[in-house]
C-alpha positions in Angstrom: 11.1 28.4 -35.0 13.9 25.9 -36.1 17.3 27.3 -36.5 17.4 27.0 -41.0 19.4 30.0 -41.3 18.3 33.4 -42.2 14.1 34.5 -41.6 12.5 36.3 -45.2 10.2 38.6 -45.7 7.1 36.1 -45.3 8.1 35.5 -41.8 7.6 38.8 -41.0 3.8 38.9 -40.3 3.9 35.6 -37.8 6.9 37.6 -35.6 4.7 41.1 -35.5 2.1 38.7 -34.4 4.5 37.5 -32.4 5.4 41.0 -30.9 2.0 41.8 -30.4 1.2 39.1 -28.0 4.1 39.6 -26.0 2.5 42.9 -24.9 -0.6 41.4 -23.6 0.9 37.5 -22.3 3.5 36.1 -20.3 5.3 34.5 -23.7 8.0 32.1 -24.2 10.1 32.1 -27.3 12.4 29.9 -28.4 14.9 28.6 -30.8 14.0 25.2 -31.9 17.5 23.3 -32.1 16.4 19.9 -31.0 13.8 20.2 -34.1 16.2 21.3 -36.5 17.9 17.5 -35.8 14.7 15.7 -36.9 15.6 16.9 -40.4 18.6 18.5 -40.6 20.7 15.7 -38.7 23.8 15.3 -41.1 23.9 19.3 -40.8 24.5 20.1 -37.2 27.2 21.7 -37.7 25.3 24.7 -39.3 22.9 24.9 -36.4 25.3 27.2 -34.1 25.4 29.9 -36.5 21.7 29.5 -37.6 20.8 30.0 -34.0 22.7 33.4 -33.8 20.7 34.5 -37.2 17.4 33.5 -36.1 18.3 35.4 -32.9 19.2 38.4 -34.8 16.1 38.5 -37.0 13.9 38.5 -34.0 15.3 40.8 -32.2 15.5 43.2 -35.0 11.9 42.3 -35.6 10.6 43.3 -32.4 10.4 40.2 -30.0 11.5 42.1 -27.2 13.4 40.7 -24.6 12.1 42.6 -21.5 9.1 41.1 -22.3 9.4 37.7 -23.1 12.0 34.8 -22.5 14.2 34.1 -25.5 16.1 31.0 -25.3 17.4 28.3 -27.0 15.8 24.7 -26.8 18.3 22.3 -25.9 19.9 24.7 -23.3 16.4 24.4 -20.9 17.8 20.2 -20.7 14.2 20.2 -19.1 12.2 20.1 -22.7 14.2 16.5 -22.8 13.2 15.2 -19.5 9.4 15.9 -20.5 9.7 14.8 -23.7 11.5 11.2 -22.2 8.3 11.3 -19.8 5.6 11.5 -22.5 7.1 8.8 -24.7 6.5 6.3 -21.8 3.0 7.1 -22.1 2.4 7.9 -25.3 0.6 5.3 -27.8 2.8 4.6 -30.7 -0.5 4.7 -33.4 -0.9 8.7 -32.1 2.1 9.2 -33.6 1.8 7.7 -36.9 -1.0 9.5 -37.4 -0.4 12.6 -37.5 -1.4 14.1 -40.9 2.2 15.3 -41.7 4.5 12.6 -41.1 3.8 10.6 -43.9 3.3 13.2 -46.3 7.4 14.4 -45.6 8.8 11.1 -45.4 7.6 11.3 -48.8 8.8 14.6 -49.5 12.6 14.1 -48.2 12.7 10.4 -49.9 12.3 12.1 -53.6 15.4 14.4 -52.8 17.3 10.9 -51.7 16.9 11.3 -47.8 15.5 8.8 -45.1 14.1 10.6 -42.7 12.0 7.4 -40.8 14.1 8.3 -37.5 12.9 7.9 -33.9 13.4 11.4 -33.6 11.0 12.5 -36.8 8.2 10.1 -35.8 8.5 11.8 -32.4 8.8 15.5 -33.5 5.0 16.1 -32.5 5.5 14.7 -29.1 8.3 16.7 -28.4 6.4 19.9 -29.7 3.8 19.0 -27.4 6.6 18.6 -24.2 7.9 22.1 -25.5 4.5 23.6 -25.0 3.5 21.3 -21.6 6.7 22.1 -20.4 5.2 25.9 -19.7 1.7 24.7 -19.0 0.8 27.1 -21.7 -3.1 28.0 -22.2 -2.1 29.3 -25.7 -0.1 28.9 -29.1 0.3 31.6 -31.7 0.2 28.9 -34.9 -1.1 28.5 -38.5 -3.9 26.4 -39.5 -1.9 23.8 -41.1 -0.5 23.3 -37.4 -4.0 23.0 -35.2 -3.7 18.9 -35.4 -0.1 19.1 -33.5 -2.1 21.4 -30.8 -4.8 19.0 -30.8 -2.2 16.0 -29.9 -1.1 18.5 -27.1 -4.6 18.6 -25.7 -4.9 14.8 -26.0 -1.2 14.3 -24.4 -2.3 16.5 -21.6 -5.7 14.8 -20.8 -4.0 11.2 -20.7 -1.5 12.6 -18.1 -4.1 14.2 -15.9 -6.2 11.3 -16.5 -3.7 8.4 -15.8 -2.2 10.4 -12.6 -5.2 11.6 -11.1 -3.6 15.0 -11.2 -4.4 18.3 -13.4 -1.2 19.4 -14.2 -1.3 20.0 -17.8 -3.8 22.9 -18.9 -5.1 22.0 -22.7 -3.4 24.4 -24.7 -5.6 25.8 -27.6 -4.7 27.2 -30.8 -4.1 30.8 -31.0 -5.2 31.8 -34.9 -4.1 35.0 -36.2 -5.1 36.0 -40.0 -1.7 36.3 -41.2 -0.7 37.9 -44.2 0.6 35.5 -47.0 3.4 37.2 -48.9 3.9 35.3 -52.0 7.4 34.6 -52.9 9.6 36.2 -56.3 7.9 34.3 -58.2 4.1 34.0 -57.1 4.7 30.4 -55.8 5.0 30.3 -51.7 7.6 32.4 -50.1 10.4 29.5 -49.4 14.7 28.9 -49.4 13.9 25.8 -51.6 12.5 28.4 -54.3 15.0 30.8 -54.2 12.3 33.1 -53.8 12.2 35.0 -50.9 14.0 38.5 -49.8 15.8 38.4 -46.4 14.5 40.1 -43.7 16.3 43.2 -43.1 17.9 42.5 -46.6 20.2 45.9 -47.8 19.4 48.1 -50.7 21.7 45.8 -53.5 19.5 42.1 -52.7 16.6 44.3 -52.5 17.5 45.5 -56.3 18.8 42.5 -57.3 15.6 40.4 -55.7 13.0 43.2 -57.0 14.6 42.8 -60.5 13.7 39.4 -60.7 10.1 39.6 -59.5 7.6 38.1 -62.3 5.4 40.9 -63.8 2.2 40.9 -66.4 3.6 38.7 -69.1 1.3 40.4 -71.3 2.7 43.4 -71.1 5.6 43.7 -74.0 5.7 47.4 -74.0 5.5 49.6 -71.2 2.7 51.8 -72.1 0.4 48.0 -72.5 -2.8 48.2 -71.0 -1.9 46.2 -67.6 -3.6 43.7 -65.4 -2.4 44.5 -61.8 -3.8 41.4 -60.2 -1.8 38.9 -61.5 1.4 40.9 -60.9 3.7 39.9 -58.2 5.1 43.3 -58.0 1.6 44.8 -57.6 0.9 42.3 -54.7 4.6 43.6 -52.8 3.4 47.4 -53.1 -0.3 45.7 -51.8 1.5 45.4 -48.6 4.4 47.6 -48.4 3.3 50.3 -50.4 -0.8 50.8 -49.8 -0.9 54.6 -50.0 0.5 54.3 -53.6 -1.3 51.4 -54.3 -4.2 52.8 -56.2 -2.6 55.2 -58.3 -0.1 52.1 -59.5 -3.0 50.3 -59.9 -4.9 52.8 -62.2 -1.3 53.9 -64.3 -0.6 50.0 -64.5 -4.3 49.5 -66.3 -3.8 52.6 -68.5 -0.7 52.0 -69.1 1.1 55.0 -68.4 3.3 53.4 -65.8 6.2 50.4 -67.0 7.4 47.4 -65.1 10.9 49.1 -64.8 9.4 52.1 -62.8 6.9 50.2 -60.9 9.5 48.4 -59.5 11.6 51.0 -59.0 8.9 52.2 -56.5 8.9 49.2 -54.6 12.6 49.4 -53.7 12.3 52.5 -52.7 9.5 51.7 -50.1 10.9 47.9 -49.4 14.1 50.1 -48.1 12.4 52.6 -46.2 10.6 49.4 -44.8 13.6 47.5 -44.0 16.1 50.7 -42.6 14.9 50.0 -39.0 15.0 46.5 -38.9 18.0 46.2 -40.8 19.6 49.2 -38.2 18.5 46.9 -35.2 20.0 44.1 -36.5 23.3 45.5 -37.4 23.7 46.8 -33.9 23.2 43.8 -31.9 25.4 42.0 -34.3 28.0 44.5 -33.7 27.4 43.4 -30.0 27.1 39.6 -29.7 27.8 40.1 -25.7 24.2 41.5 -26.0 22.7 38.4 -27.7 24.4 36.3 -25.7 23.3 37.7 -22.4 19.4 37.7 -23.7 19.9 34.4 -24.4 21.1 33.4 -20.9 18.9 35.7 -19.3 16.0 33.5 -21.2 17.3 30.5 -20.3 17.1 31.5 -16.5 13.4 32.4 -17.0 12.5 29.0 -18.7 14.6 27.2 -16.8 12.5 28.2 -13.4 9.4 27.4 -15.2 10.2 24.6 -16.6 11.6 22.7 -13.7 8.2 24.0 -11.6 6.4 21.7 -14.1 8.6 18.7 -13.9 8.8 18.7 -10.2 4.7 18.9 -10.5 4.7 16.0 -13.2 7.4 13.7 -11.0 5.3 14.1 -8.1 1.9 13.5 -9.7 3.3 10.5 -10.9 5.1 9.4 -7.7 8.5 9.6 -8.3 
């Protein structure tokens, strides 16, 4: 993940899918620093401190460091090397290609940005060094992402091919049914839409965020007939509150339940959701010497990894 500042709540089902492959693979997680530049250039400065919150919010969601390297990109200076590698070889049209480039070019030039950098029209190969790099056989992603893994699998094939060498595996695409969390305000969970709750948020921004969600504008008075499923509230208690979820649902249609109270429910259960998280992140933020020793201890594991593969690509290719 890129370093953006704080992870929300529609996060939260990619990192438990997250933690539950760490129990069954060797995994490798890391904070994408390098890719926050290809965007987020003229911010750098914001990127130290978004890479201590990202940190935070995994741990506190479960990535587990006994289990898996955490680390942070640029600090395995092998993820460069590779990437420096596949650009030799890399055919300039694969890049401009991909489905996505284009498409946010577009995006960041209404908002007054040029993003047409080297380092944007390059982000896919560099994604594909990050996951080379570990001669992965596996990437936990979203469907929008499976042409990114497809360029890894072509990346990996020209290498083997041009060097006579099979020293890439062709990662595939790990799909997971994730759970879509819709933001506040029905629209995608997202920073730009001020419409998300923080992961691990306390008990005031979970009031305050609650007391803004978007309920049956139908409804005028609280004892309305309701229509559950095309309340945002409703779809929260869907996921965080299922064993309620009926009974709201019936006293929502007949009316004997109001927005006030219904949403007074879900903060009740959105707390009792968030207390452990919230608790795990308060105490290693209490104890940076904790994070920062994960962190290192990461960056050791990748590091032996990492220059395993680059010694295996150098002398493939005779250097």
């Amino acid at each position: 993940m890129r370093p953006t500042g704080r992870l929300h709540l529609g996060h939260y089902s990619v990192l438990e899918n997250w933690a539950r492959l760490q129990n069954e693979y060797e995994a490798y997680f890391f904070i994408a620093d390098y890719h926050a530049l290809t965007t987020g250039f003229d911010k750098s400065a914001e990127i130290k401190q978004n890479i201590r919150d990202l940190a935070l919010d995994w741990l506190a969601a479960g990535i587990d460091p006994e289990k898996s390297a955490v680390f942070v990109q640029s600090q395995v200076r092998e993820h460069a090397e590779m990437h420096l590698i596949f650009s030799m070889l890399t055919p300039l049209g694969w890049l401009e290609r991909v489905p996505t480039y284009k498409a946010q070019v577009e995006q960041f030039a209404k908002s007054g940005k040029d993003i047409t950098t080297y380092g944007f029209l390059g982000y896919p190969l560099l994604m594909a060094a990050d996951i080379l790099l570990y001669r992965a056989f596996g990437v936990p992603v979203g469907e929008d992402q499976v042409p990114h893994i497809e360029f890894c699998r072509e990346l990996a094939r020209r290498f083997n091919h041009l060097y006579q060498r099979e020293v890439f595996p062709e990662p595939q695409a790990l799909l997971a049914k994730i759970k879509l969390l819709p933001g506040l305000d029905g629209r995608k969970m997202s920073k730009s839409y001020d419409n998300y709750i923080t992961l691990g948020a306390d008990q005031a921004e979970i009031k305050q965020r609650v007391s803004q969600m978007i309920t049956d504008p139908a409804r005028i008075r609280k004892d309305d007939p309701g229509h559950p499923e095309i309340c945002n509230v409703y779809a929260y208690h869907k996921f965080y509150n299922p064993q309620e979820q009926p009974e709201i649902e019936c006293c929502c249609k007949a009316g004997t339940i109001g927005c006030v109270a219904c949403k007074k429910r879900l903060m009740a259960k959105l707390n009792e959701y968030m207390e452990p998280i919230r608790e795990k992140r308060e105490h290693f933020a209490a104890n940076p010497h904790l994070v920062d020793d994960i962190l290192a201890d990461g960056q050791a594991r990748a590091s032996k990894k990492a220059a395993e593969t680059i010694a295996m690509a150098r002398d493939a290719m005779g250097m």
